[in-house]
N, CA, C and O atoms as a Tripos MOL2 file, in Angstrom:
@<TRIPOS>MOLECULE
protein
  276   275    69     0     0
PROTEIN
NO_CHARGES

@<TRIPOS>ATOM
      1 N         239.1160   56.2200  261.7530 N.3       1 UNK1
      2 CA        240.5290   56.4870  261.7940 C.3       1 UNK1
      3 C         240.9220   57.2930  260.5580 C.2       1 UNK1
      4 O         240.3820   56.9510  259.5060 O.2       1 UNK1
      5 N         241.6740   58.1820  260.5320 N.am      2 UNK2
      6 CA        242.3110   59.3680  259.9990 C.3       2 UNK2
      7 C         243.1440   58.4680  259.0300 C.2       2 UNK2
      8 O         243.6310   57.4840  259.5870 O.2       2 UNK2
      9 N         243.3800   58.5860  257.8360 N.am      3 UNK3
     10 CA        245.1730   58.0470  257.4910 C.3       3 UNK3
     11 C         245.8000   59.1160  256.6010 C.2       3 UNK3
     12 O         245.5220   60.3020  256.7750 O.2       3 UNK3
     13 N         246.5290   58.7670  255.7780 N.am      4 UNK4
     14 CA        247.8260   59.3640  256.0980 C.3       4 UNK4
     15 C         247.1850   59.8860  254.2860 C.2       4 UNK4
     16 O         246.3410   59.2330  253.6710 O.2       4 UNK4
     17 N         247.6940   60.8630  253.8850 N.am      5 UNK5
     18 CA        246.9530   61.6920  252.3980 C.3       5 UNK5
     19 C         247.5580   60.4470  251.0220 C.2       5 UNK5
     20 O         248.6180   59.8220  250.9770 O.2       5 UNK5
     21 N         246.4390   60.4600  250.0860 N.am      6 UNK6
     22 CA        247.3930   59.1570  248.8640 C.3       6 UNK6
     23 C         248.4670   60.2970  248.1520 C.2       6 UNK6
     24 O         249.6280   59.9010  248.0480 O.2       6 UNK6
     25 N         248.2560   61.2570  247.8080 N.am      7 UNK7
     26 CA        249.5510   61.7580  247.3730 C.3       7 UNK7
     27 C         250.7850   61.6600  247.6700 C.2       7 UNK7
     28 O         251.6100   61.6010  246.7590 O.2       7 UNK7
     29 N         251.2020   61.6200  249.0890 N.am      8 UNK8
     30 CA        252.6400   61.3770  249.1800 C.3       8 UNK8
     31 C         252.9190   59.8920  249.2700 C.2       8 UNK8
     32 O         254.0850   59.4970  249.3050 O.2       8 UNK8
     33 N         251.8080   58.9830  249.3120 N.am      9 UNK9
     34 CA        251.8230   57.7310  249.6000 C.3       9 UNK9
     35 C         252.4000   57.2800  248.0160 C.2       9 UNK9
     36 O         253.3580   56.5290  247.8320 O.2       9 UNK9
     37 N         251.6130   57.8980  246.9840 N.am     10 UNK10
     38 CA        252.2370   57.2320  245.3520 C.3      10 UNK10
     39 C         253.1210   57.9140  244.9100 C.2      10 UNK10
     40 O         253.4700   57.8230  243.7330 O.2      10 UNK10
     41 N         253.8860   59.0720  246.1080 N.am     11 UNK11
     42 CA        254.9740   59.1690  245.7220 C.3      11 UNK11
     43 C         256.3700   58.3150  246.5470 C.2      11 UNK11
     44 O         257.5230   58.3350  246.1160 O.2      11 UNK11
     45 N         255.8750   57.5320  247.9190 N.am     12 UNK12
     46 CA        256.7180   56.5200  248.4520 C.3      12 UNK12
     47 C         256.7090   55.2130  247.4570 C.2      12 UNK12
     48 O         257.6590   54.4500  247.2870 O.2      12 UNK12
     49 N         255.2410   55.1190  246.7570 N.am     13 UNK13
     50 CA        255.2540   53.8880  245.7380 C.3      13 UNK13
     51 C         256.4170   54.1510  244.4390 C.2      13 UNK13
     52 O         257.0940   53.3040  243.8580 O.2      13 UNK13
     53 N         256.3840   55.1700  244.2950 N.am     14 UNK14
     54 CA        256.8850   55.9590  242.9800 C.3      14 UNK14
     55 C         258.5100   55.7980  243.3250 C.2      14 UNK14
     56 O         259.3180   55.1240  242.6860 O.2      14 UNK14
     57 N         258.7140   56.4510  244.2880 N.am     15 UNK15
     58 CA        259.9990   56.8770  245.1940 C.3      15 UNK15
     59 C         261.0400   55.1600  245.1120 C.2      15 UNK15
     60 O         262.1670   55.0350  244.6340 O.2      15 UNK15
     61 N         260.3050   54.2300  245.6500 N.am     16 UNK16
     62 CA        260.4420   52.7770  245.6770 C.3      16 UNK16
     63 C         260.4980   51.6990  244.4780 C.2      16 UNK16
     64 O         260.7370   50.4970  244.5950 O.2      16 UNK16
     65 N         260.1570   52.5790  243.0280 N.am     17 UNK17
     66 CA        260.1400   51.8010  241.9940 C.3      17 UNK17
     67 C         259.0110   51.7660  241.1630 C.2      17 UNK17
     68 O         259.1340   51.7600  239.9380 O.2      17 UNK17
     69 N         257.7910   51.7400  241.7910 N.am     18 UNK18
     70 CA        256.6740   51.2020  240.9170 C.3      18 UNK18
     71 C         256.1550   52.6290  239.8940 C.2      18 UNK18
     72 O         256.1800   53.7820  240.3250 O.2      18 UNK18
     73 N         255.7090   52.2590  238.5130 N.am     19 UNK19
     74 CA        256.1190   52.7800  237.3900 C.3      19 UNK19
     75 C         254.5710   53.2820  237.9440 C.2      19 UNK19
     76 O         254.3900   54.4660  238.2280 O.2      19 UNK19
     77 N         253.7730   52.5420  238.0350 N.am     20 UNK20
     78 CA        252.1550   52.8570  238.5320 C.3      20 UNK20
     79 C         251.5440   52.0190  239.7420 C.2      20 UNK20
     80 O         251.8160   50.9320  240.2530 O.2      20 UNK20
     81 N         250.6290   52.9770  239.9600 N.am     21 UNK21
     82 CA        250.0120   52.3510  241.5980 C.3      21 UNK21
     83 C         248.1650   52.5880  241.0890 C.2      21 UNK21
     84 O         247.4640   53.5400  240.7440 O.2      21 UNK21
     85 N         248.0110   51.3330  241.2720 N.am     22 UNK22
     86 CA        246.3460   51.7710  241.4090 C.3      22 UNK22
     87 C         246.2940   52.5470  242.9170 C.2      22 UNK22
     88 O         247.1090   52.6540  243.8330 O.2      22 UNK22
     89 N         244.4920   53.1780  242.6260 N.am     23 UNK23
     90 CA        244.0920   54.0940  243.6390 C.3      23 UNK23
     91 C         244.3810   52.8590  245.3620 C.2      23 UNK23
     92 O         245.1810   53.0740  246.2720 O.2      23 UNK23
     93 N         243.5100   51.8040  245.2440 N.am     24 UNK24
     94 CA        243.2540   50.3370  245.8400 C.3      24 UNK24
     95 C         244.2850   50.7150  246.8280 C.2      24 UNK24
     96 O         244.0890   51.1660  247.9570 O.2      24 UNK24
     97 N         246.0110   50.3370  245.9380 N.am     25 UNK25
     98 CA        247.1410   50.0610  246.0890 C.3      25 UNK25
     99 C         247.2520   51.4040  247.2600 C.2      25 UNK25
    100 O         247.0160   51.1050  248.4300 O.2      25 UNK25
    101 N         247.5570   52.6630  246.9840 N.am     26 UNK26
    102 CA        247.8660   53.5070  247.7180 C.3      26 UNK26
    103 C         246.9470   53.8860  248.7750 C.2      26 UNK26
    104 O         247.1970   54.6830  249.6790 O.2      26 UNK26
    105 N         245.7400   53.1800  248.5730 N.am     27 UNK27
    106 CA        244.5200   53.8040  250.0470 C.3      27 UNK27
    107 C         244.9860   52.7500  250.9980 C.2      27 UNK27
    108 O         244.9920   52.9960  252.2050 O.2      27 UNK27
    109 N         245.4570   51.3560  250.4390 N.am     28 UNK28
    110 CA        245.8690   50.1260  251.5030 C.3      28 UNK28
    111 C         247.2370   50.1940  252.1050 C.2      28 UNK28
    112 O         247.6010   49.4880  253.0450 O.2      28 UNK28
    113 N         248.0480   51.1890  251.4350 N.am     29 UNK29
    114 CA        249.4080   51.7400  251.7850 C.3      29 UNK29
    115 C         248.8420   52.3650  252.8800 C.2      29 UNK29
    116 O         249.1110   51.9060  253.9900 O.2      29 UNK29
    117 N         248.1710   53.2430  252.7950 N.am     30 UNK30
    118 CA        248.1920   54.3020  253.6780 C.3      30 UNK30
    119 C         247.6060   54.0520  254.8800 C.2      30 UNK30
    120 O         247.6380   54.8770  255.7940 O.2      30 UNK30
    121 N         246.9260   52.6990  254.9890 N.am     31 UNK31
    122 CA        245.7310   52.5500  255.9070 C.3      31 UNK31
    123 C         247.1000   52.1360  256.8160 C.2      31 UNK31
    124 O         247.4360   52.5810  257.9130 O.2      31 UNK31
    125 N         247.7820   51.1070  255.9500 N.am     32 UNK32
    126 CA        248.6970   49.9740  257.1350 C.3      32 UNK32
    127 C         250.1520   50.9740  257.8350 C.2      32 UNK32
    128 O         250.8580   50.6950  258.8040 O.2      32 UNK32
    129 N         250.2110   52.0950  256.9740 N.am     33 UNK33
    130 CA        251.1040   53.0910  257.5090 C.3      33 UNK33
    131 C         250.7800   53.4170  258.6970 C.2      33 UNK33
    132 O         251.4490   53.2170  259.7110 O.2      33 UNK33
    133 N         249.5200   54.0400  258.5990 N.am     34 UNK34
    134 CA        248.4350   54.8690  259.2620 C.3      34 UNK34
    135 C         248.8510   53.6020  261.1370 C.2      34 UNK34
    136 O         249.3810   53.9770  262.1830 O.2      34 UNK34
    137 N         248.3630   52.3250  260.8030 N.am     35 UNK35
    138 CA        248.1490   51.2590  261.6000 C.3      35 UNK35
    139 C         249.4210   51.2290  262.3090 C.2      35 UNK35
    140 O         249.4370   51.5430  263.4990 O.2      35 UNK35
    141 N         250.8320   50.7740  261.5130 N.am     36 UNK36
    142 CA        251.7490   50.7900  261.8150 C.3      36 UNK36
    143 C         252.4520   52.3140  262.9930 C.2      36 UNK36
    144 O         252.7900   52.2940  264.1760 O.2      36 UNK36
    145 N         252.4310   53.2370  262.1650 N.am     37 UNK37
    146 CA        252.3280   54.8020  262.7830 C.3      37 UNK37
    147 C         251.5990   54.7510  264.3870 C.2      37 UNK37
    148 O         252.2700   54.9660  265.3960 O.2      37 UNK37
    149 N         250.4170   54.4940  264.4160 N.am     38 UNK38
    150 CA        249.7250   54.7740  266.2840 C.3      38 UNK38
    151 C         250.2570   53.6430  266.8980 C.2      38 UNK38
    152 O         250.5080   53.7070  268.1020 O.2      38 UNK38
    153 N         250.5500   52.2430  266.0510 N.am     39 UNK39
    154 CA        250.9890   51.0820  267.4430 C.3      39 UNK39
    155 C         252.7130   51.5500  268.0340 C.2      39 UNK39
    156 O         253.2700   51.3230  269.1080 O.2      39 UNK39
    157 N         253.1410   52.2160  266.8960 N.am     40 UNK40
    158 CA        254.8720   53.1540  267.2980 C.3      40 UNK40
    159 C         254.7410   54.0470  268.2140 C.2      40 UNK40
    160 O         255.5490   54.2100  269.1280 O.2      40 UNK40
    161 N         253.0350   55.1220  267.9300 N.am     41 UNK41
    162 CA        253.5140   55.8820  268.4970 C.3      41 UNK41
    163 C         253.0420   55.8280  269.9630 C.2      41 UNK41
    164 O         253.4380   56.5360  270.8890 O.2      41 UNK41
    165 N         252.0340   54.7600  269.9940 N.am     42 UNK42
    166 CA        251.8300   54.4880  271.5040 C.3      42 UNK42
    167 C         253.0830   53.9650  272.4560 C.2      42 UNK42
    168 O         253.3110   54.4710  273.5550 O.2      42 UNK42
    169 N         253.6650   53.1610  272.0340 N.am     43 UNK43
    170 CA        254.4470   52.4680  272.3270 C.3      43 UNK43
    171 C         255.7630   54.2030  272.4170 C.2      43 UNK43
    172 O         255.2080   54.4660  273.4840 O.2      43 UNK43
    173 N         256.1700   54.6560  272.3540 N.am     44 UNK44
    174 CA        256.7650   55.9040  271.9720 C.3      44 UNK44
    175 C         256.3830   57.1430  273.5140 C.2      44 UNK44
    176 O         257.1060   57.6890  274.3470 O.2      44 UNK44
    177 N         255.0510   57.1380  273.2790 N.am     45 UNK45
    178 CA        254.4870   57.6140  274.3860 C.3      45 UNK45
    179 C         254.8830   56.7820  275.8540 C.2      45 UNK45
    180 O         255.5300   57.3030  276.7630 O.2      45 UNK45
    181 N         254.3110   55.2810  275.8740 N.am     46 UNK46
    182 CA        254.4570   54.8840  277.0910 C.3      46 UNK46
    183 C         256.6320   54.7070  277.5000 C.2      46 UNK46
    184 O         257.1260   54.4610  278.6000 O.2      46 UNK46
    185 N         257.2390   54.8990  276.4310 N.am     47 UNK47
    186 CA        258.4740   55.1520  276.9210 C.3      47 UNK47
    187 C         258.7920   56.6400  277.4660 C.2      47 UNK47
    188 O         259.4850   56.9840  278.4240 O.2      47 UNK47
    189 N         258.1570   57.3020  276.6670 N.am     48 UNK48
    190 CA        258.3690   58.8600  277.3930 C.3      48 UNK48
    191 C         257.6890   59.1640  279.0700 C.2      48 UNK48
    192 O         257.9740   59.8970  280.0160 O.2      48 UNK48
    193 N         256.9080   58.3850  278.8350 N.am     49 UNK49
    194 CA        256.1070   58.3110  280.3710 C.3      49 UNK49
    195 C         256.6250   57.5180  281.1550 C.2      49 UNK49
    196 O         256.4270   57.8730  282.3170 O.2      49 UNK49
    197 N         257.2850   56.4690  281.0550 N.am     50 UNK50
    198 CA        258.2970   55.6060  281.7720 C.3      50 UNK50
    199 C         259.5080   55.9480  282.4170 C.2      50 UNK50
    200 O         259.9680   55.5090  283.4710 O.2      50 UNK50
    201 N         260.1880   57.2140  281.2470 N.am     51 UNK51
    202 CA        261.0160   58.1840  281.7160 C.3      51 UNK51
    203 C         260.7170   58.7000  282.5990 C.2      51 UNK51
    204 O         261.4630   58.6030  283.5740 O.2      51 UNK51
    205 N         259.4220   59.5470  282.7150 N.am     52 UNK52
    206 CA        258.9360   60.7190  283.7250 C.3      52 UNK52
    207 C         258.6010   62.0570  282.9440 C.2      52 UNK52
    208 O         258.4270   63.1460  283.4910 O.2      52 UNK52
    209 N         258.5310   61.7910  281.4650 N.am     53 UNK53
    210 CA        258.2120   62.8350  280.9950 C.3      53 UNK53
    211 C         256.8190   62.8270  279.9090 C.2      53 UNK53
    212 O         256.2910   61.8140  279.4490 O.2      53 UNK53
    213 N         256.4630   64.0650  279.6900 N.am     54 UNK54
    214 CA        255.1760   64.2830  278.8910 C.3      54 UNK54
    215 C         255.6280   64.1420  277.4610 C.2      54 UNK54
    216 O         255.1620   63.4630  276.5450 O.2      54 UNK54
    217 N         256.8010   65.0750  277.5160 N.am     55 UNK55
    218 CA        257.0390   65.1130  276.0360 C.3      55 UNK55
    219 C         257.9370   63.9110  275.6550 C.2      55 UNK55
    220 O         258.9050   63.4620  276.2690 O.2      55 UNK55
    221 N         257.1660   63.3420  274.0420 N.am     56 UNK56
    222 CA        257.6940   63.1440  273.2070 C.3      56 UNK56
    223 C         258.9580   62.9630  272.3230 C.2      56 UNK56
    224 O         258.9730   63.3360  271.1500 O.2      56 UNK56
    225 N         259.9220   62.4270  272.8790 N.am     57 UNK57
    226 CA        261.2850   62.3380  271.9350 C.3      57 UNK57
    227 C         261.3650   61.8900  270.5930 C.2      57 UNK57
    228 O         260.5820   61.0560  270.1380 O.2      57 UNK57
    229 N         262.3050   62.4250  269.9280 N.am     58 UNK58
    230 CA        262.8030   61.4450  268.5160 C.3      58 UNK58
    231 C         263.4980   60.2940  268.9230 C.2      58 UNK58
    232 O         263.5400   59.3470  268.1370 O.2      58 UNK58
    233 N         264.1500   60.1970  270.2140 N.am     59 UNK59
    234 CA        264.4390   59.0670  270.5860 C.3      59 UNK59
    235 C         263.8340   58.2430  271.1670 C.2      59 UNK59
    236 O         264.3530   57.1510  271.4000 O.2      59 UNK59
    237 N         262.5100   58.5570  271.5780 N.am     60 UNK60
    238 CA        261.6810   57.4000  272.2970 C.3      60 UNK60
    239 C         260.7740   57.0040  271.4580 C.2      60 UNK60
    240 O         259.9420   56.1410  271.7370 O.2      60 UNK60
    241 N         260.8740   57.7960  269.9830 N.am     61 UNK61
    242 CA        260.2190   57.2060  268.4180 C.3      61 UNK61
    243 C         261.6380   55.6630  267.9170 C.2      61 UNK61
    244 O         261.4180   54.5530  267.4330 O.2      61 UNK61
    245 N         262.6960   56.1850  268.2390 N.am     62 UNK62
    246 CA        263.3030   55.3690  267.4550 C.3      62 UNK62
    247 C         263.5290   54.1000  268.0490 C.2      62 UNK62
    248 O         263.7210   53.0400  267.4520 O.2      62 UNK62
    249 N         263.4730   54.3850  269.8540 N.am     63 UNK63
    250 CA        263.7980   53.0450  270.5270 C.3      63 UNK63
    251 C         262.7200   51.8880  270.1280 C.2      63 UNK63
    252 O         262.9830   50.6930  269.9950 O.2      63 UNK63
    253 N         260.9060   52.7720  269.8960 N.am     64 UNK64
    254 CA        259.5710   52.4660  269.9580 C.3      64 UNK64
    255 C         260.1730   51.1630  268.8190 C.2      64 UNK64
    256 O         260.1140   49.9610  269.0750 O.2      64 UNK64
    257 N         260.7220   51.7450  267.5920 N.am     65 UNK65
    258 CA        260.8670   51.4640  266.3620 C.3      65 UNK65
    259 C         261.4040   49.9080  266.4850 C.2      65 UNK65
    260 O         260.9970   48.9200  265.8740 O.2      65 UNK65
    261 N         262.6340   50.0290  267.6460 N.am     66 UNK66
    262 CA        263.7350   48.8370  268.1760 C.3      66 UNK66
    263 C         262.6050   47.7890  268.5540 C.2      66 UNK66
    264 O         262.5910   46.7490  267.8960 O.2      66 UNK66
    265 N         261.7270   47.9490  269.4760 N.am     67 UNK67
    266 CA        261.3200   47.2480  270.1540 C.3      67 UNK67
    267 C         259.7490   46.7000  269.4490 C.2      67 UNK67
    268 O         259.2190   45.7130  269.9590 O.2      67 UNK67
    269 N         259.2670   47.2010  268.6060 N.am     68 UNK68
    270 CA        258.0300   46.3750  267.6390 C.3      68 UNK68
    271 C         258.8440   45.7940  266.7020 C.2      68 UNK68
    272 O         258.6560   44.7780  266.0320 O.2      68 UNK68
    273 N         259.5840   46.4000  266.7270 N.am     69 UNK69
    274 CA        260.1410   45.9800  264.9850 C.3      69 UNK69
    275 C         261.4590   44.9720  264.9240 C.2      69 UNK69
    276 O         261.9200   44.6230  263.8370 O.2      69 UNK69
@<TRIPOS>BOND
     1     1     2 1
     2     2     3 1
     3     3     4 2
     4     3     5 am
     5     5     6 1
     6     6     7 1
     7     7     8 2
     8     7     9 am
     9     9    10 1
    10    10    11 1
    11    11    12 2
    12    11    13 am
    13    13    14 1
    14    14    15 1
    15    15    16 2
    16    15    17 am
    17    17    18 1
    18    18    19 1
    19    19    20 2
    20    19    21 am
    21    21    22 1
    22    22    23 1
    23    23    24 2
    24    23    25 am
    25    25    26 1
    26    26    27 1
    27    27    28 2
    28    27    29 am
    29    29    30 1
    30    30    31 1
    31    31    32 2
    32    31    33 am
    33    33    34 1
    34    34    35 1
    35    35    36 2
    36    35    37 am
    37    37    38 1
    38    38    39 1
    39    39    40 2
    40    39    41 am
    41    41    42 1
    42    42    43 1
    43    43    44 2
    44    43    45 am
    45    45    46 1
    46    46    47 1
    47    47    48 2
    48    47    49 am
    49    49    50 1
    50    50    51 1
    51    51    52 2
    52    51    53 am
    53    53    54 1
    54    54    55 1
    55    55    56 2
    56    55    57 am
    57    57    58 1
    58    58    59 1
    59    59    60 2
    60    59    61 am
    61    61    62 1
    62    62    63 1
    63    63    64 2
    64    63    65 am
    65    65    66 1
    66    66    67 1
    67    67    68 2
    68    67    69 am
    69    69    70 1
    70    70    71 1
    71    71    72 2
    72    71    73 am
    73    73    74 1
    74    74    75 1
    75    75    76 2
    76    75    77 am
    77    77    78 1
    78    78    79 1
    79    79    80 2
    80    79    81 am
    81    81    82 1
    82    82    83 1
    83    83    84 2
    84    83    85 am
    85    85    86 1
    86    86    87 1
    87    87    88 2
    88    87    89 am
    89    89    90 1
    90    90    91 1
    91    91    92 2
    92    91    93 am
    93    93    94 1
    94    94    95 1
    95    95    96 2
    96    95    97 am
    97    97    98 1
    98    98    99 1
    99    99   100 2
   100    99   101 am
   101   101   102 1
   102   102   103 1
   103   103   104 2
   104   103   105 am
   105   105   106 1
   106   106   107 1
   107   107   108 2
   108   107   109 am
   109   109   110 1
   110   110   111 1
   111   111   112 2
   112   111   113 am
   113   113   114 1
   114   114   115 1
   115   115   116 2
   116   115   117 am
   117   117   118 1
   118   118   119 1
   119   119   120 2
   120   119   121 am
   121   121   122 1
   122   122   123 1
   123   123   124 2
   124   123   125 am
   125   125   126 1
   126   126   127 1
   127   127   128 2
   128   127   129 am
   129   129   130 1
   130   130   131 1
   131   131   132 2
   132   131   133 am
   133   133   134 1
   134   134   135 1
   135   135   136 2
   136   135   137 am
   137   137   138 1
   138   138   139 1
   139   139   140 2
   140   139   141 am
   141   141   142 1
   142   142   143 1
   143   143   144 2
   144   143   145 am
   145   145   146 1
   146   146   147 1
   147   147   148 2
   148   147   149 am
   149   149   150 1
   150   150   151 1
   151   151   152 2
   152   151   153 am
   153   153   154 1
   154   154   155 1
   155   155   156 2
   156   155   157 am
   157   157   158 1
   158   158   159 1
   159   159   160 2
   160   159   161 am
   161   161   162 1
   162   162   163 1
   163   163   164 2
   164   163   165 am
   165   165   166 1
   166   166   167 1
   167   167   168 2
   168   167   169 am
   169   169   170 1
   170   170   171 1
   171   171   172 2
   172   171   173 am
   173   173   174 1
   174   174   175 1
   175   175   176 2
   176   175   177 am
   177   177   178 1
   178   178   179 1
   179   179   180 2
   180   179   181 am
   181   181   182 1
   182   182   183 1
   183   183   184 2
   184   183   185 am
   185   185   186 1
   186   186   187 1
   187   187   188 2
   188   187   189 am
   189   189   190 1
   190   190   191 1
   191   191   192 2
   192   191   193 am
   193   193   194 1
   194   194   195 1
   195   195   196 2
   196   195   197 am
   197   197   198 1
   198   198   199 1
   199   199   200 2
   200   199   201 am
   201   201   202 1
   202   202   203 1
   203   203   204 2
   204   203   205 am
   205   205   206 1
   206   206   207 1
   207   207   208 2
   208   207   209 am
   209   209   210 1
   210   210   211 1
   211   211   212 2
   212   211   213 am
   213   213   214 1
   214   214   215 1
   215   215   216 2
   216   215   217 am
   217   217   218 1
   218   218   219 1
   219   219   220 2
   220   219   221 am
   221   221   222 1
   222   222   223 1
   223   223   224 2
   224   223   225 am
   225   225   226 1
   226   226   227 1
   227   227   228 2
   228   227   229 am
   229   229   230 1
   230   230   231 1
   231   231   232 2
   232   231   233 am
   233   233   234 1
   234   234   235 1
   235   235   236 2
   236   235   237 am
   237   237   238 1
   238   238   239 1
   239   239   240 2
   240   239   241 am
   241   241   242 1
   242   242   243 1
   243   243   244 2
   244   243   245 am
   245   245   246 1
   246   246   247 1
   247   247   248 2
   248   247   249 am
   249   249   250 1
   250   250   251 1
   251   251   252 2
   252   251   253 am
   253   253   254 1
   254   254   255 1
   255   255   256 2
   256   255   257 am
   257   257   258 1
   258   258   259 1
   259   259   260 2
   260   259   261 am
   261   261   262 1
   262   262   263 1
   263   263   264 2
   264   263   265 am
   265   265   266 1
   266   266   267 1
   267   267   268 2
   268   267   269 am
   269   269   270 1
   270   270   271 1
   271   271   272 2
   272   271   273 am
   273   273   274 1
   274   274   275 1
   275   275   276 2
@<TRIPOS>SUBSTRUCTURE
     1 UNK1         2 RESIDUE 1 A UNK
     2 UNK2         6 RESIDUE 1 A UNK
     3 UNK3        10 RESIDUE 1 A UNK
     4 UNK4        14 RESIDUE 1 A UNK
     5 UNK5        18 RESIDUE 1 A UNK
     6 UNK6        22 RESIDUE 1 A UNK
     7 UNK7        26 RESIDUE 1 A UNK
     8 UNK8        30 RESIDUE 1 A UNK
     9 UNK9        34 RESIDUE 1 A UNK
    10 UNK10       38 RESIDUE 1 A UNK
    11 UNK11       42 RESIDUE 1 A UNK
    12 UNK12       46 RESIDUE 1 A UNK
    13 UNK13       50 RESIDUE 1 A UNK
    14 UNK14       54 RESIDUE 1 A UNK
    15 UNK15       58 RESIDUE 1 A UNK
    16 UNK16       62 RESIDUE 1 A UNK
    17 UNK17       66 RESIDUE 1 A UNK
    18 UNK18       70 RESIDUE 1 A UNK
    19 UNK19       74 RESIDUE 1 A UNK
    20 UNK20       78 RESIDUE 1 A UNK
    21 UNK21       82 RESIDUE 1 A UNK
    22 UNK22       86 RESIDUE 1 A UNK
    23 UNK23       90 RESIDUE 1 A UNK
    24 UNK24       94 RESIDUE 1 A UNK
    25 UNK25       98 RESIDUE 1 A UNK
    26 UNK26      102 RESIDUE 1 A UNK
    27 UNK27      106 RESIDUE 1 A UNK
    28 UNK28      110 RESIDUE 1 A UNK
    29 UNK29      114 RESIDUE 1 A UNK
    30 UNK30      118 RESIDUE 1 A UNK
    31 UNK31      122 RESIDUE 1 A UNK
    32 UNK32      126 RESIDUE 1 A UNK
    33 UNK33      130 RESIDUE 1 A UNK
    34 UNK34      134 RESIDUE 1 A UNK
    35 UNK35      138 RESIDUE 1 A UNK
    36 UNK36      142 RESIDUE 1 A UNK
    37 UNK37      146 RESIDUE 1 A UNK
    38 UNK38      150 RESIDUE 1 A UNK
    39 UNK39      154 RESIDUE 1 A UNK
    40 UNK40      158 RESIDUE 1 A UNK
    41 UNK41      162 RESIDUE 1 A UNK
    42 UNK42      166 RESIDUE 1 A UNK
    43 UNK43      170 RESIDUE 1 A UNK
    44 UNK44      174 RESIDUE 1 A UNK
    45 UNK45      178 RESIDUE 1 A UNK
    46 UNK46      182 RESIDUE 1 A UNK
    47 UNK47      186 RESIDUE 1 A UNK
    48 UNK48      190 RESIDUE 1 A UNK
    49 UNK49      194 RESIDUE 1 A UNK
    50 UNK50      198 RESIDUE 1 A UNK
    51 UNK51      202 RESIDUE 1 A UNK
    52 UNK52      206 RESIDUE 1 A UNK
    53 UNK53      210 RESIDUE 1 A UNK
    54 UNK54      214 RESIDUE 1 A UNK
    55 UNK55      218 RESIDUE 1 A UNK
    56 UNK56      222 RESIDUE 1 A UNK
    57 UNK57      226 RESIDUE 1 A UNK
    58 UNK58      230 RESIDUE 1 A UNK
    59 UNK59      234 RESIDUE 1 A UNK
    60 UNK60      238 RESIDUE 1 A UNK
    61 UNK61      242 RESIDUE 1 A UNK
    62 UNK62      246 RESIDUE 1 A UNK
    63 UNK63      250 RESIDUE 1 A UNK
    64 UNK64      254 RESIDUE 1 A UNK
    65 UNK65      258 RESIDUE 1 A UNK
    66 UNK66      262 RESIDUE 1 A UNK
    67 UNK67      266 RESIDUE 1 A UNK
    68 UNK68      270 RESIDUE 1 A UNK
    69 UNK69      274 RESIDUE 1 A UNK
């Protein structure tokens, strides 16, 4: 599995407060992003397909969002 780059990740750590991030800290950020990110975006997909469509909405990201979260 692919995840998500540590640079912008220790800058969401950074962004959020923390003065420093071990390497550890931001590869385990990124993994559970990464994790979090495909169970949305499946869930995202099977609403767009439920609709009747192929594509992808920002709104069938945000409902995805309603309904795991």
């Amino acid at each position: 599995m692919e995840t998500l780059p540590i640079a912008p990740i220790g800058r969401i750590l950074s962004n959020a407060g923390a003065p420093r991030a071990t390497k550890d800290a931001k590869v385990e950020l990124s993994q559970q992003l990464t994790e979090l990110g495909e169970i949305i975006a499946d869930e995202a997909v099977a609403i767009a397909k439920h609709s009747g469509r192929k594509t992808v909405k920002a709104s069938d990201v945000e409902l995805a969002v309603k309904l795991k979260f």
